[in-house]
C-alpha positions in Angstrom: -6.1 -13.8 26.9 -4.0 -16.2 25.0 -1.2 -14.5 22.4 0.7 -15.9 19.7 4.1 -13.6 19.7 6.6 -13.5 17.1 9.2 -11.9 16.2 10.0 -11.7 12.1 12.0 -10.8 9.4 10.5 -9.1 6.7 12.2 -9.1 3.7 12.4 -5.5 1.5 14.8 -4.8 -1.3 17.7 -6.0 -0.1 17.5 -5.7 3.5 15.4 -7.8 6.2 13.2 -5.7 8.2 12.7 -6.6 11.8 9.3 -6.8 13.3 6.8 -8.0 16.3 3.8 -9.7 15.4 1.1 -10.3 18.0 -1.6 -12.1 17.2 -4.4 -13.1 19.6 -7.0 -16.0 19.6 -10.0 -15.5 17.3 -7.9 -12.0 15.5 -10.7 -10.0 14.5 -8.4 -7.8 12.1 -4.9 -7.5 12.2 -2.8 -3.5 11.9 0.1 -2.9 11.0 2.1 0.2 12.1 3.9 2.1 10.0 5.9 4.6 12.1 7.2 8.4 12.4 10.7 9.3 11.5 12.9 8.1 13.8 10.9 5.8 15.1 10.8 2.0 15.6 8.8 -0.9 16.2 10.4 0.2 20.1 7.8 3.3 19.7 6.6 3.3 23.8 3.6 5.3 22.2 2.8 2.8 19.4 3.0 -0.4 21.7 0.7 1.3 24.4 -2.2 1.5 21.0 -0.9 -2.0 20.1 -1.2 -3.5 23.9 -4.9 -2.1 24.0 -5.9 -3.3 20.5 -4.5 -6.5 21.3 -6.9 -6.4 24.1 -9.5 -6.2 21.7 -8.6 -9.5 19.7 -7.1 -7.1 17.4 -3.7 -8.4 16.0 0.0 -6.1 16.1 2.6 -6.0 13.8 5.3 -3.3 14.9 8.3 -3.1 12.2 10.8 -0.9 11.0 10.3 0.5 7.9 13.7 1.6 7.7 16.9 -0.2 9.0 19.1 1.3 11.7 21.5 2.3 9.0 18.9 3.9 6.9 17.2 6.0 9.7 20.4 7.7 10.3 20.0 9.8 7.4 17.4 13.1 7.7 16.6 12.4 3.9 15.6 8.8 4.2 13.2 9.1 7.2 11.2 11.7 4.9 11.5 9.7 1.9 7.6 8.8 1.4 8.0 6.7 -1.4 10.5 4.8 0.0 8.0 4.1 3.1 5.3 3.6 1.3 7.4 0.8 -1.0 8.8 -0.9 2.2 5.0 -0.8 3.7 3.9 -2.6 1.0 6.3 -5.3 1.0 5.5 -5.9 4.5 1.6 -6.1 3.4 2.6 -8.9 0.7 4.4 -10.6 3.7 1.5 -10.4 5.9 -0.7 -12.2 2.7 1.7 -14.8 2.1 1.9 -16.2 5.6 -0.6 -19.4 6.1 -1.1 -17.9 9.5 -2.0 -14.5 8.7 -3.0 -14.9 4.6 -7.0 -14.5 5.8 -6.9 -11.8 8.2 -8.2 -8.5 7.2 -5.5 -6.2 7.8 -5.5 -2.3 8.8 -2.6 0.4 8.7 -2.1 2.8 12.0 0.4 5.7 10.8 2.1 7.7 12.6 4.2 11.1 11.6 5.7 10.1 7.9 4.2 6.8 8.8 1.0 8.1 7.7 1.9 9.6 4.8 3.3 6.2 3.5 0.1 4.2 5.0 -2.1 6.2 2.5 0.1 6.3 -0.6 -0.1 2.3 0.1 -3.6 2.1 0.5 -4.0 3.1 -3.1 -2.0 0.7 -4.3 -3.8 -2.0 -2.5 -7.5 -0.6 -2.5 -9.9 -2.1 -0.2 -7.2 -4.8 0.8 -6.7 -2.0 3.6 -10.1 -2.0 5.5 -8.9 1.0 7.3 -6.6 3.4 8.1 -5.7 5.1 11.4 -3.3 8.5 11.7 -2.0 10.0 14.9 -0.2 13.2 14.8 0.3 12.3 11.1 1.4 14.3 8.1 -1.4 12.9 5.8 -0.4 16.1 3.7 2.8 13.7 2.6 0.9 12.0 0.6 -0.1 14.8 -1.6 -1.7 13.8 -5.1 -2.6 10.1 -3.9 -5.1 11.3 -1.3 -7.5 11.4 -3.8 -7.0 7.7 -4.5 -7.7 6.3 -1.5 -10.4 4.0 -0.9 -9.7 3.0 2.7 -12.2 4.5 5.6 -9.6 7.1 6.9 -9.6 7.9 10.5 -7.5 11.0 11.3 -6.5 12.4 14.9 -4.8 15.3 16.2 -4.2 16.8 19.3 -5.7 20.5 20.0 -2.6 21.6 20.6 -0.7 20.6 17.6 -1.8 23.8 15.3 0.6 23.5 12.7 -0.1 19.9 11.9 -3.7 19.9 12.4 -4.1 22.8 9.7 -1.9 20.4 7.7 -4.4 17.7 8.3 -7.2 19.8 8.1 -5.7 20.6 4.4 -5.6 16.7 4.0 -8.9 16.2 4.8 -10.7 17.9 2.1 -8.8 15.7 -0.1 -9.8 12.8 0.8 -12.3 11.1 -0.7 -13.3 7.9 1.1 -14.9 7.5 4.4 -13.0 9.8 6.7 -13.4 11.5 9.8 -11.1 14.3 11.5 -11.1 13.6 15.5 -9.3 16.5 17.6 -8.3 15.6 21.0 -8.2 18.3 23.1 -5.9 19.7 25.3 -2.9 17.3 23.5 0.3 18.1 21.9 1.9 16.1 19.0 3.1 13.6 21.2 0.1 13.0 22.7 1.9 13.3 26.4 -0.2 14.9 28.5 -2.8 12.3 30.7 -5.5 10.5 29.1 -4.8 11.6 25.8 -2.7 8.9 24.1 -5.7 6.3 25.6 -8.2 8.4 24.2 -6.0 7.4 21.0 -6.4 4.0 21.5 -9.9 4.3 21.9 -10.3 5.8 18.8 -8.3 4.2 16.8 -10.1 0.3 18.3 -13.6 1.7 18.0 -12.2 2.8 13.8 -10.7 -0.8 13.2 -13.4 -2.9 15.0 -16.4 -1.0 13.2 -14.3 -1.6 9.6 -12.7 -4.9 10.6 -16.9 -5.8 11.1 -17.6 -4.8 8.0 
């Protein structure tokens, strides 16, 4: 399978943000991953789901939502809004590159990253075909769950009882297409075997379906 691989600078505020974007041939739909605190676009979880939607003629882009300086500090990993402002900005980025302007695009949030995927999503609307959580804190998002439009694909691991009550609170508040998926016998990290591919699964089977639509 042929890949176009880049790696970019995505400019936010007044800092570059570094990413990888992956595109393969006939890109169906193309997510971007917004990740956890303390996380990168290095995420070894995060590039296993990109690897296998890649595989699917689905196209990657991993960035950093926060730079190296910024992640240092415990407030600015958890501050939502700032996320959510950098997410978008990588969004516009995404629409104003020839090569990616017509591609539908999808959010995959992980952690905070989720939070920040659907307070973004309302600002966009339907620009976001989809959106895909793993071991997220939806809850982040408070008020603006209500607002968003974008089919909403949320997954915890059965293990992971404090955050899936959180997301289970989460839930009820959304108002689009949704669906709460429970993987059993995982913990946050999704760790244990076969549970971070039966994330993957999920998560192309959720993009395909929307990407389709």
């Amino acid at each position: 399978m042929a890949l176009f691989e880049e790696l970019v600078q995505i400019p936010a505020d007044s800092v570059n943000l570094e990413g990888i974007m992956v595109l393969p041939e006939q890109t169906r739909g193309l997510v971007l991953f917004a990740h956890g605190s303390g996380s990168s676009r290095l995420s070894p979880r995060n590039n296993f789901v990109a690897q296998q939607l890649q595989q699917e003629k689905i196209g990657t882009l991993l960035m950093d939502l926060l730079t190296e300086r910024e992640d240092t500090a415990y407030a600015t990993r958890f501050d939502i809004d700032l996320l959510t402002e950098r997410l978008l900005q990588a969004t516009q980025w995404l629409q104003d590159q020839p090569r990616t302007q017509p591609i539908a695009i999808g959010y995959f949030g992980a952690s905070t990253g989720a939070a920040a995927a659907l307070k973004a999503a309302t600002t966009v609307g339907l620009t976001i075909r989809a959106i895909v959580s793993r071991g997220g804190r939806p809850d982040l998002a408070e008020e603006a769950l209500a607002s968003v439009q974008s089919p909403t694909l949320l997954i915890v691991g059965g293990n992971d009882e404090i955050v899936l009550q959180l997301n289970r609170d989460a839930y009820a508040q959304l108002r689009s297409e949704k669906k709460l998926t429970i993987v059993p016998g995982a913990s946050h990290l999704f760790e244990e075997p076969g549970t971070l591919e039966k994330v993957a699964q999920l998560a192309i089977q959720w993009f395909k379906q929307h990407f389709a639509a």
